[in-house]
Backbone as XML, in Angstrom:
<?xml version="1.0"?>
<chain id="A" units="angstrom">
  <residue number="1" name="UNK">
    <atom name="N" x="6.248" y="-37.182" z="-25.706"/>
    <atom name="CA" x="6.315" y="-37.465" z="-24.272"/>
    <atom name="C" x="4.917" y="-37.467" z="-23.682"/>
  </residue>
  <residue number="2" name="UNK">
    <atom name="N" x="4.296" y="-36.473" z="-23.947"/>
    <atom name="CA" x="2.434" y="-36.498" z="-23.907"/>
    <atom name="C" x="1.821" y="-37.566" z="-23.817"/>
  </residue>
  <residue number="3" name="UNK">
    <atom name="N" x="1.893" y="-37.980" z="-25.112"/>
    <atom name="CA" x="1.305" y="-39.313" z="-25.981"/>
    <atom name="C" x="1.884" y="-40.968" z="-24.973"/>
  </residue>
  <residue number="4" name="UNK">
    <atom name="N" x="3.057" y="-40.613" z="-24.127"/>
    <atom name="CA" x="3.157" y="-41.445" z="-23.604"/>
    <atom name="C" x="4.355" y="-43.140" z="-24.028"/>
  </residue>
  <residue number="5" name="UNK">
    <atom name="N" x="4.782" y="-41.915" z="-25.032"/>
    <atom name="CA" x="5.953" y="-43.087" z="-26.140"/>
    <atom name="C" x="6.886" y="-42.983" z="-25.086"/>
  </residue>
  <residue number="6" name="UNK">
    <atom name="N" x="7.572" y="-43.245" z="-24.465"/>
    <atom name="CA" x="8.570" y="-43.442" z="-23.557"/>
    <atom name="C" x="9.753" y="-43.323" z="-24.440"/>
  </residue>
  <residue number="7" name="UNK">
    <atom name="N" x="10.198" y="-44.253" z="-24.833"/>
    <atom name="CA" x="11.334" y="-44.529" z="-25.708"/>
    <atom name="C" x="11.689" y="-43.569" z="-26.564"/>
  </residue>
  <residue number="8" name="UNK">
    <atom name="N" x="10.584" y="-43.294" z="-27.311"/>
    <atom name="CA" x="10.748" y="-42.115" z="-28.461"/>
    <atom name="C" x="11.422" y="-41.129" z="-28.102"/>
  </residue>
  <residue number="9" name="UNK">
    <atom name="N" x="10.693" y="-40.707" z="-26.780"/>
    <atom name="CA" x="10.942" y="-39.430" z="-25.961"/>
    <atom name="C" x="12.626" y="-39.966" z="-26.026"/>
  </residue>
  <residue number="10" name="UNK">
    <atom name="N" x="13.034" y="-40.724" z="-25.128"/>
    <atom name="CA" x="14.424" y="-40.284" z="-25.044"/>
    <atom name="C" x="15.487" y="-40.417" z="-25.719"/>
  </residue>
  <residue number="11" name="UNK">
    <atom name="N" x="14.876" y="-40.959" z="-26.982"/>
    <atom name="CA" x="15.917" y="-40.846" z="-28.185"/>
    <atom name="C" x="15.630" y="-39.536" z="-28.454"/>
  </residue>
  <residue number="12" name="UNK">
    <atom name="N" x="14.436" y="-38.847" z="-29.116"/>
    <atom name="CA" x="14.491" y="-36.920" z="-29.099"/>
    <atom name="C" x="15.022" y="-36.579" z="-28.356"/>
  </residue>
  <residue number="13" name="UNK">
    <atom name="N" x="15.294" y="-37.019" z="-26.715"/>
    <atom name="CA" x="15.995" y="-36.120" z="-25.946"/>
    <atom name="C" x="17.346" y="-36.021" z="-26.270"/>
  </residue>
  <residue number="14" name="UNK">
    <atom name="N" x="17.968" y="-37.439" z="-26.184"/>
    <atom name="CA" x="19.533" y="-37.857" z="-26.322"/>
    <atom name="C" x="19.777" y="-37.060" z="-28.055"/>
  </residue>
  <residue number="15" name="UNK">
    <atom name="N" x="18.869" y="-36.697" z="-28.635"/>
    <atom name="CA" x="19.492" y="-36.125" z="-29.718"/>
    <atom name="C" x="19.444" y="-34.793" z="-29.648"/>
  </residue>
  <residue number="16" name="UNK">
    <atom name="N" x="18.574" y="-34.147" z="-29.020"/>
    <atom name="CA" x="18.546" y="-32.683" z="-28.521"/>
    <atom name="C" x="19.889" y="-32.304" z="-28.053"/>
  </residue>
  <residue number="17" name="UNK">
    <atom name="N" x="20.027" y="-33.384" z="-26.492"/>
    <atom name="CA" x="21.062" y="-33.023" z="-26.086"/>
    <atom name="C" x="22.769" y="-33.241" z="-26.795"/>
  </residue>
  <residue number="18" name="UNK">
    <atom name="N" x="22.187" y="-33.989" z="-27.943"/>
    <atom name="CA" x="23.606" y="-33.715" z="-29.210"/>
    <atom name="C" x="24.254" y="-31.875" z="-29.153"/>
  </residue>
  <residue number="19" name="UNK">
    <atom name="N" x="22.846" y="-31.329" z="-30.042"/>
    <atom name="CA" x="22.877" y="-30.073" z="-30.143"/>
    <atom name="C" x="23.264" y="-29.105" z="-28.570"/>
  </residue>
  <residue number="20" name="UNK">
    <atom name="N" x="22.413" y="-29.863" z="-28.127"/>
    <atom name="CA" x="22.516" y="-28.737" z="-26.822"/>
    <atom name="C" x="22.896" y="-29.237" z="-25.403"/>
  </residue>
  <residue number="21" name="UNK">
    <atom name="N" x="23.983" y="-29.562" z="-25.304"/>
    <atom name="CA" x="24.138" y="-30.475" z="-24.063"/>
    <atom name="C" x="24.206" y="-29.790" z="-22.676"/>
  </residue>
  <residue number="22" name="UNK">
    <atom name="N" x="24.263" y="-28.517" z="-22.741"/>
    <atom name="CA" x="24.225" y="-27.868" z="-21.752"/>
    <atom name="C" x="22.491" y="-27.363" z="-21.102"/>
  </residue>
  <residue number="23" name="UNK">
    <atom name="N" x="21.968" y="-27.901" z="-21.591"/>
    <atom name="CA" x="20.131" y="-27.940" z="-21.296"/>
    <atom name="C" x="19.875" y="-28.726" z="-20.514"/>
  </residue>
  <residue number="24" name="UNK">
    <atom name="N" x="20.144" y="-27.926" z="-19.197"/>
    <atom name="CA" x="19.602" y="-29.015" z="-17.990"/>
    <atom name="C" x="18.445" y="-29.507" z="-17.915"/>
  </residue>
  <residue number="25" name="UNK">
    <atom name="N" x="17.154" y="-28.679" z="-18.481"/>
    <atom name="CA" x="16.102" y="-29.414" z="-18.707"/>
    <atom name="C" x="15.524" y="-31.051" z="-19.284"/>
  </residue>
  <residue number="26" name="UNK">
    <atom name="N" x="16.279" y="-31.288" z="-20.456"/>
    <atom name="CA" x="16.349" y="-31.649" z="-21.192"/>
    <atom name="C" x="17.168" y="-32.870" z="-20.403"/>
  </residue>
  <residue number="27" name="UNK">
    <atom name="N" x="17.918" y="-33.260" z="-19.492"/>
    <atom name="CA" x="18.193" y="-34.549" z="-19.298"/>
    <atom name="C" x="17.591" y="-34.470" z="-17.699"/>
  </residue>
  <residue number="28" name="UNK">
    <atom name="N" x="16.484" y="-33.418" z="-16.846"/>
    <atom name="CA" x="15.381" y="-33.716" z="-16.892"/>
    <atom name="C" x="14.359" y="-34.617" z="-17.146"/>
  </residue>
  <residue number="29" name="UNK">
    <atom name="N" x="13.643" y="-34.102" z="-18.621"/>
    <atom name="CA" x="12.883" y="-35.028" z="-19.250"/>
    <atom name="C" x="13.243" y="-36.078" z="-19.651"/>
  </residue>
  <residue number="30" name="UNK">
    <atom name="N" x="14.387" y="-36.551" z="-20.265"/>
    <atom name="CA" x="14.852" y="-38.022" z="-20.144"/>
    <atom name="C" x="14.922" y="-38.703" z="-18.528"/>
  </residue>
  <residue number="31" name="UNK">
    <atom name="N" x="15.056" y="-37.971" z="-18.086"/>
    <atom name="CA" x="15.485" y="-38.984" z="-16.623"/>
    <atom name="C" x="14.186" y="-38.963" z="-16.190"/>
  </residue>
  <residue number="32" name="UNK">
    <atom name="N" x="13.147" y="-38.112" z="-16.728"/>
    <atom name="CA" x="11.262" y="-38.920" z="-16.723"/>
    <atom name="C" x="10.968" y="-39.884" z="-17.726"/>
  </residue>
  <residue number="33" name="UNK">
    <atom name="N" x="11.194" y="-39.542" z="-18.381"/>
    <atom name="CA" x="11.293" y="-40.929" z="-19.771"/>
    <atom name="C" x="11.907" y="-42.132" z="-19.432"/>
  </residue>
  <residue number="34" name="UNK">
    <atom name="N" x="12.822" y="-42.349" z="-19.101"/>
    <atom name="CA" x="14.075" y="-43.377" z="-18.438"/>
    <atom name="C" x="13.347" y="-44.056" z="-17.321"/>
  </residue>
  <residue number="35" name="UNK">
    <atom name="N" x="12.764" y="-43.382" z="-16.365"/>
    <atom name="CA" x="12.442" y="-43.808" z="-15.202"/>
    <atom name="C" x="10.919" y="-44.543" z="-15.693"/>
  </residue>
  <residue number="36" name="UNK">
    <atom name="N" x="9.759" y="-43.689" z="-16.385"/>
    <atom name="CA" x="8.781" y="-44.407" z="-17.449"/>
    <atom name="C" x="8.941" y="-45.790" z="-17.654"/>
  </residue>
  <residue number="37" name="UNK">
    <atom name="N" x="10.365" y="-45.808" z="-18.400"/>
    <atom name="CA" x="10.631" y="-47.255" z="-19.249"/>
    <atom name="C" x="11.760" y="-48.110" z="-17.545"/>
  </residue>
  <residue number="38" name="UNK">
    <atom name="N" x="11.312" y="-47.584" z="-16.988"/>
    <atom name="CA" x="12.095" y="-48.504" z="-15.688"/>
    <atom name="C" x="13.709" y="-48.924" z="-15.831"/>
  </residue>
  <residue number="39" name="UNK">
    <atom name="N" x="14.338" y="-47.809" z="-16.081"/>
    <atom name="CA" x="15.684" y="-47.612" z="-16.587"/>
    <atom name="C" x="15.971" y="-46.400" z="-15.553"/>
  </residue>
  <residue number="40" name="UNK">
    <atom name="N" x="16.595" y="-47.208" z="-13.769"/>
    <atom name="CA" x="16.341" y="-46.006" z="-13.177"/>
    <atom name="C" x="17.584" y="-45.980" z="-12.719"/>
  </residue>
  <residue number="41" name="UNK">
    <atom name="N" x="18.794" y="-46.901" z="-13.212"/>
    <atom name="CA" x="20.123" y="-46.117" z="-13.275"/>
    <atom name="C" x="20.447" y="-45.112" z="-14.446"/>
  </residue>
  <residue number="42" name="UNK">
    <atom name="N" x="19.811" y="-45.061" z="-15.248"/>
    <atom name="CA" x="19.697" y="-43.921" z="-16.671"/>
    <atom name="C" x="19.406" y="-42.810" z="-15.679"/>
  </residue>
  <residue number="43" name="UNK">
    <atom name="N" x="18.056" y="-43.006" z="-15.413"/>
    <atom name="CA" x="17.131" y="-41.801" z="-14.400"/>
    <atom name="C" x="18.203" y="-41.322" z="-13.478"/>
  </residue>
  <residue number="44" name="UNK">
    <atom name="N" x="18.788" y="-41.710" z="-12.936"/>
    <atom name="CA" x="19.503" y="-41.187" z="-11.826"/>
    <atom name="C" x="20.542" y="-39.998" z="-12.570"/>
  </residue>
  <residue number="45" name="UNK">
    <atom name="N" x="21.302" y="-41.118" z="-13.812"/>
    <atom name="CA" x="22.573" y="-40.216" z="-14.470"/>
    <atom name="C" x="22.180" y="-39.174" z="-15.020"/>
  </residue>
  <residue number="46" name="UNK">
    <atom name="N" x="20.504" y="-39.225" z="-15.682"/>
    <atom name="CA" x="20.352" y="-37.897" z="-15.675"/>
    <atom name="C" x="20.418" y="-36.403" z="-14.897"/>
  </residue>
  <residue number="47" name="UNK">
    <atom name="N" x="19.564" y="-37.167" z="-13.684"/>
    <atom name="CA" x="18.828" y="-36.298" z="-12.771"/>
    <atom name="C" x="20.363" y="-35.673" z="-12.405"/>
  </residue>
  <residue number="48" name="UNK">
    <atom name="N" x="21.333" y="-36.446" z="-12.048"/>
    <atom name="CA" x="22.727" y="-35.962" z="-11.586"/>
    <atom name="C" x="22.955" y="-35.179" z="-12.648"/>
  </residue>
  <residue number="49" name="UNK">
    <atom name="N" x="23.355" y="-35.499" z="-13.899"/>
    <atom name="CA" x="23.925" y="-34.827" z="-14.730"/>
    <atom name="C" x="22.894" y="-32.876" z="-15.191"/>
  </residue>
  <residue number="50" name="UNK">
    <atom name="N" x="21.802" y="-32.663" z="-14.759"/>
    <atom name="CA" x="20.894" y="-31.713" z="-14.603"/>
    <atom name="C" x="21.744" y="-31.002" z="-13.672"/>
  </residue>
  <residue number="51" name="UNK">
    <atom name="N" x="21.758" y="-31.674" z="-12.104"/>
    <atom name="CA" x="21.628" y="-30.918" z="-11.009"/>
    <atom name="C" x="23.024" y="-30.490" z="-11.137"/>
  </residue>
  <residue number="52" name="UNK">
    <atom name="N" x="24.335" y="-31.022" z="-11.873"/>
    <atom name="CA" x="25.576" y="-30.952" z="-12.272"/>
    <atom name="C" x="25.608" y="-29.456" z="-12.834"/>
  </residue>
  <residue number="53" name="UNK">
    <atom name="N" x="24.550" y="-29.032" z="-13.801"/>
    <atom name="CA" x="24.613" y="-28.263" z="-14.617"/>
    <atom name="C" x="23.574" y="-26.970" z="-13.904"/>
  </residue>
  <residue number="54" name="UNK">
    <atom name="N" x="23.080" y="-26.959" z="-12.877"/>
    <atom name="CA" x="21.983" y="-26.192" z="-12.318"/>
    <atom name="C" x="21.409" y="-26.885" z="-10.886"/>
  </residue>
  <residue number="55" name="UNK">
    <atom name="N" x="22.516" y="-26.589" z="-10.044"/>
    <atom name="CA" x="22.378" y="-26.949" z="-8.468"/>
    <atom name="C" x="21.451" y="-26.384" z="-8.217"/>
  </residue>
  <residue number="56" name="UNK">
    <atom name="N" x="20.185" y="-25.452" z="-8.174"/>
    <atom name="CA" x="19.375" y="-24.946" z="-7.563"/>
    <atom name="C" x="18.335" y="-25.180" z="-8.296"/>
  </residue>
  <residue number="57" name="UNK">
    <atom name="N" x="18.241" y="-26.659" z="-9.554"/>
    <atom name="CA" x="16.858" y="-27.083" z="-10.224"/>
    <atom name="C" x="16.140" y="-27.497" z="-9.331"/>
  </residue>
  <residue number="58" name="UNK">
    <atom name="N" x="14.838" y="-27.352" z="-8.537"/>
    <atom name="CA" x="14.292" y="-27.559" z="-7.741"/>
    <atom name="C" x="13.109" y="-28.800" z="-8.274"/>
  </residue>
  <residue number="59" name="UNK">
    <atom name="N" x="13.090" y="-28.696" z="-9.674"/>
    <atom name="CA" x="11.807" y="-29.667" z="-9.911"/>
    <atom name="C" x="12.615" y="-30.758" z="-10.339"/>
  </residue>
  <residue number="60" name="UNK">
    <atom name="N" x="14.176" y="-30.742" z="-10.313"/>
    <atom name="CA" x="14.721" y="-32.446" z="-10.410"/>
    <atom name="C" x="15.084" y="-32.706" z="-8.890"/>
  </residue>
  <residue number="61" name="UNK">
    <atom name="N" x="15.096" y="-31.922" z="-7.710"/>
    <atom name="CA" x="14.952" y="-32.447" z="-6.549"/>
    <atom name="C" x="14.034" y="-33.669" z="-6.731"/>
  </residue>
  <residue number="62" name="UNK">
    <atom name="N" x="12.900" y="-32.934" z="-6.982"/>
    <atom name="CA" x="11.311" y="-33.586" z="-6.843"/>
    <atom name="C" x="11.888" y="-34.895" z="-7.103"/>
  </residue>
  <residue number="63" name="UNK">
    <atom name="N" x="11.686" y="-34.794" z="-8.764"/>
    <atom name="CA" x="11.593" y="-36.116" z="-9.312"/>
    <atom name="C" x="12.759" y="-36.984" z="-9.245"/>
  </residue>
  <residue number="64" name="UNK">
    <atom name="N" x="14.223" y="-36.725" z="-8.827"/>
    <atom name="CA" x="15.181" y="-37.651" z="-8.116"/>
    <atom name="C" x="14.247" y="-38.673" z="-6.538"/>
  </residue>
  <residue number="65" name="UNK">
    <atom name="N" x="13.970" y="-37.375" z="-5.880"/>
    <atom name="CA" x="13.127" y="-37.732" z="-5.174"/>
    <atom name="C" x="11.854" y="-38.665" z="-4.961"/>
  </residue>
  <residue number="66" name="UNK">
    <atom name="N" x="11.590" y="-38.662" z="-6.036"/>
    <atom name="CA" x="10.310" y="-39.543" z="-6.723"/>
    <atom name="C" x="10.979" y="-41.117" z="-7.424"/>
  </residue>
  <residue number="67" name="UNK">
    <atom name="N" x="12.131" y="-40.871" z="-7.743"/>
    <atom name="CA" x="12.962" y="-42.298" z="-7.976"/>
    <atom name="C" x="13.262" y="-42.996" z="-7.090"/>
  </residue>
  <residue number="68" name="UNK">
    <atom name="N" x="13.666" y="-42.206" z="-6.347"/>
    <atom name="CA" x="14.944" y="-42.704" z="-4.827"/>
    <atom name="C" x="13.081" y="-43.521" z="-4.049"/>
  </residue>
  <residue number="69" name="UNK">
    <atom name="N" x="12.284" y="-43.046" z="-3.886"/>
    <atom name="CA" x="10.947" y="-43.467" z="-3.239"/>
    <atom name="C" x="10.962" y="-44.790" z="-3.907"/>
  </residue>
  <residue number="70" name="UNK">
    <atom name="N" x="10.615" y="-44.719" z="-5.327"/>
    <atom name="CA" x="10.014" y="-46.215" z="-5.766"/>
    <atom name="C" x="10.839" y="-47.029" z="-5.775"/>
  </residue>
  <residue number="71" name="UNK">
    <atom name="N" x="12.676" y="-46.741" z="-5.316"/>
    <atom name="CA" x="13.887" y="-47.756" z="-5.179"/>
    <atom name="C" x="14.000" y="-47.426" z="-4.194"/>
  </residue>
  <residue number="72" name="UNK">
    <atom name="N" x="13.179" y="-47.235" z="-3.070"/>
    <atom name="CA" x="13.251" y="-47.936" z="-1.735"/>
    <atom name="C" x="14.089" y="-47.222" z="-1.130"/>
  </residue>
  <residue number="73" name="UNK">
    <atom name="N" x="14.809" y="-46.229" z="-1.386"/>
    <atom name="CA" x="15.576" y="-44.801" z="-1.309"/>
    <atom name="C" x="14.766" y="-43.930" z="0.280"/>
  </residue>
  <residue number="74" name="UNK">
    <atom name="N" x="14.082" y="-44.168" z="1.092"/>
    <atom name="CA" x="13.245" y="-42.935" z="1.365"/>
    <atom name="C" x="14.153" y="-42.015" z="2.435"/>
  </residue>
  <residue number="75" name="UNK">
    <atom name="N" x="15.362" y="-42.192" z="3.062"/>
    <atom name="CA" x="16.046" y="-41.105" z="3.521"/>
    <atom name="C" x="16.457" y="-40.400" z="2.196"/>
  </residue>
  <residue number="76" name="UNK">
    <atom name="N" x="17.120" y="-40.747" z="1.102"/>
    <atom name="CA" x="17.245" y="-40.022" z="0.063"/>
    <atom name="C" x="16.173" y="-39.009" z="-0.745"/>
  </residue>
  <residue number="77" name="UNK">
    <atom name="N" x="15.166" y="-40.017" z="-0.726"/>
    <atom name="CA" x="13.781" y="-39.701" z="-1.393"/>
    <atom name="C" x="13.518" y="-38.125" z="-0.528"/>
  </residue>
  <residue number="78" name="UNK">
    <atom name="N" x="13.743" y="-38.378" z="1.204"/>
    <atom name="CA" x="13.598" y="-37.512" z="1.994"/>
    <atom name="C" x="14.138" y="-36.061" z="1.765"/>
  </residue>
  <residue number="79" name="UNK">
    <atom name="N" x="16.002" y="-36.374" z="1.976"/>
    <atom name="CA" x="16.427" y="-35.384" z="1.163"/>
    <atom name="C" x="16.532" y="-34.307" z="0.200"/>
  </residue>
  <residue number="80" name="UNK">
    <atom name="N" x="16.208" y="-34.833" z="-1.043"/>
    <atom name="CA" x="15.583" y="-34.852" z="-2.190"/>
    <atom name="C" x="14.244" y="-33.251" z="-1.735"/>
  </residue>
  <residue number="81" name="UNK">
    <atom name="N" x="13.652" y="-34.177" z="-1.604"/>
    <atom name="CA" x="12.439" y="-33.488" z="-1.356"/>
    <atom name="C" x="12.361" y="-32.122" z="-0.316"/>
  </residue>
  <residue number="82" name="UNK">
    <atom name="N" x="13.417" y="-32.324" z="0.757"/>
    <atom name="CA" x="13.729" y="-31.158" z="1.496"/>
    <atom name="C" x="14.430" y="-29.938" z="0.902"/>
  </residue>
  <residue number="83" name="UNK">
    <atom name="N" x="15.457" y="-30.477" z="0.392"/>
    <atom name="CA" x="15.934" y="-29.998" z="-1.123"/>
    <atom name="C" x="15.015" y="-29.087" z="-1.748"/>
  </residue>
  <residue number="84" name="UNK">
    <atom name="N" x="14.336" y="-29.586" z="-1.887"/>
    <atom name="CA" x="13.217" y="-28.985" z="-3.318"/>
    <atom name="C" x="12.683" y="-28.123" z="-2.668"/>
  </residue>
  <residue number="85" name="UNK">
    <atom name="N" x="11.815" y="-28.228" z="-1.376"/>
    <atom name="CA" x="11.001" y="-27.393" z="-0.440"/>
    <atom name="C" x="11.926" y="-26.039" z="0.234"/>
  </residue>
  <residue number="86" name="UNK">
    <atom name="N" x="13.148" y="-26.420" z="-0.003"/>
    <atom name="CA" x="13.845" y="-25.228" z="0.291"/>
    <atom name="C" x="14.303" y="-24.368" z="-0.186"/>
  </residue>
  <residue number="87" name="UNK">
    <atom name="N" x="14.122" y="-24.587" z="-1.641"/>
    <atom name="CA" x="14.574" y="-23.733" z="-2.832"/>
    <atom name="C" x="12.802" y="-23.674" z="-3.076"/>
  </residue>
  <residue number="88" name="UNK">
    <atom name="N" x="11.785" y="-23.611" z="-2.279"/>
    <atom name="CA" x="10.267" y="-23.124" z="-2.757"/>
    <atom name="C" x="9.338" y="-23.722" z="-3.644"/>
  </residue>
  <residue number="89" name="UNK">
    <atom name="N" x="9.607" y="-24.854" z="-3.591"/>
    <atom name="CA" x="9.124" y="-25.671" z="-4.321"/>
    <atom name="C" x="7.762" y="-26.734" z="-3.521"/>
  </residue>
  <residue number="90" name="UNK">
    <atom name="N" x="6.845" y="-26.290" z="-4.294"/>
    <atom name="CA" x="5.384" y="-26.483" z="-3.777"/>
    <atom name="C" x="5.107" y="-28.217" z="-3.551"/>
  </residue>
  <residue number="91" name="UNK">
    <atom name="N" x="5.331" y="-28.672" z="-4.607"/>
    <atom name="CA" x="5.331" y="-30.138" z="-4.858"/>
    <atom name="C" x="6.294" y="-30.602" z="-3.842"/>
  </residue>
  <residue number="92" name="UNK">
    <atom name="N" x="7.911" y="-30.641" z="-3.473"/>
    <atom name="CA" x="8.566" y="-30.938" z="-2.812"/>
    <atom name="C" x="8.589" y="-30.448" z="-1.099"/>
  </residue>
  <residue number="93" name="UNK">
    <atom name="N" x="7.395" y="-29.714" z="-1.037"/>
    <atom name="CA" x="7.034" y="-29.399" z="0.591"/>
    <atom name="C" x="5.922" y="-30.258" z="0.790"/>
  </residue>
  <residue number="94" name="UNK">
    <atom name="N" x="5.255" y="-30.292" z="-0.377"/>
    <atom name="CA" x="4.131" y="-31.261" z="-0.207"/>
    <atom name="C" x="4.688" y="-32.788" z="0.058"/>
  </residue>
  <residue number="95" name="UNK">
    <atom name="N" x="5.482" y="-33.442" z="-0.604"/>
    <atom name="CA" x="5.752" y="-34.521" z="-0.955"/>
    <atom name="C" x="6.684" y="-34.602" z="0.627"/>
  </residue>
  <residue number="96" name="UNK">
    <atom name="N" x="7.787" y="-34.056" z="0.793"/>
    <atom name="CA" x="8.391" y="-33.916" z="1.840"/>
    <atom name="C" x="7.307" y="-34.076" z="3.394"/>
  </residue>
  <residue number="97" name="UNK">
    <atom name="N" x="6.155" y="-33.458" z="3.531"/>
    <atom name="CA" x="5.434" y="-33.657" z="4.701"/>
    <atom name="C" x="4.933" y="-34.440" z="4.738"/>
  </residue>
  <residue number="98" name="UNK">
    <atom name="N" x="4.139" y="-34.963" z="3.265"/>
    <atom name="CA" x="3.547" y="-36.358" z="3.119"/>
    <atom name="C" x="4.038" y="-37.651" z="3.446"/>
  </residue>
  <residue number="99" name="UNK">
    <atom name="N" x="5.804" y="-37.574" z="3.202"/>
    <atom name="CA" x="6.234" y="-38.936" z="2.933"/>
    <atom name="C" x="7.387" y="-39.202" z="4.324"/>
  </residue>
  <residue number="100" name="UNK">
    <atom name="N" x="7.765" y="-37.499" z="4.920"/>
    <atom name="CA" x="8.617" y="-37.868" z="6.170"/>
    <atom name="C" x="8.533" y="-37.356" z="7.193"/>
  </residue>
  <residue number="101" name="UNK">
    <atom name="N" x="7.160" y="-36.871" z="7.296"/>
    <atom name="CA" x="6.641" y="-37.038" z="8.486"/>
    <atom name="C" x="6.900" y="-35.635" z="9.479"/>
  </residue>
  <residue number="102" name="UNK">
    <atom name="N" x="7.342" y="-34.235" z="8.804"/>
    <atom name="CA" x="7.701" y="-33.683" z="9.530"/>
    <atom name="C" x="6.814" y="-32.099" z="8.604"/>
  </residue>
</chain>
């Protein structure tokens, strides 16, 4: 994922999450991988399927948030990000003042 293989990444992920499907992290990092390779209905099913498994992940606020922005999303994007800033999340207070104005 480092190195910047996109694809790779989310075949390791989708096979991780064989073993371990209950690793909200982990479809997370695919739904950064996914979104990478511009696969941002993947990105989304992840980010849902995370927040499904761990309503109070604050760093897939973010990056739902960071999808919903580049698809033109920005009351969502907004959301998202308020979301994140309210469960203490540094990036998502930042991103939240930056992008809606409050």
């Amino acid at each position: 994922f480092e190195k910047k293989n996109y694809m790779q990444a989310s075949k390791e992920f989708t096979e991780a999450l064989k073993l371990l499907p209950e690793q909200y992290e982990i479809y997370n990092y695919r739904g950064l991988a996914k979104k990478e390779l511009k696969d941002y209905s993947g990105a989304m099913e992840d980010y849902q399927e995370a927040l499904n498994l761990r309503p109070d992940y604050a760093e897939v606020f973010v990056n739902r948030g960071l999808l919903k922005h580049i698809t033109k999303n920005s009351r969502g994007a907004c959301e998202d990000w308020k979301r994140a800033a309210s469960l203490n999340n540094q990036e998502g207070q930042r991103l939240f003042h930056t992008h809606c104005g409050n």
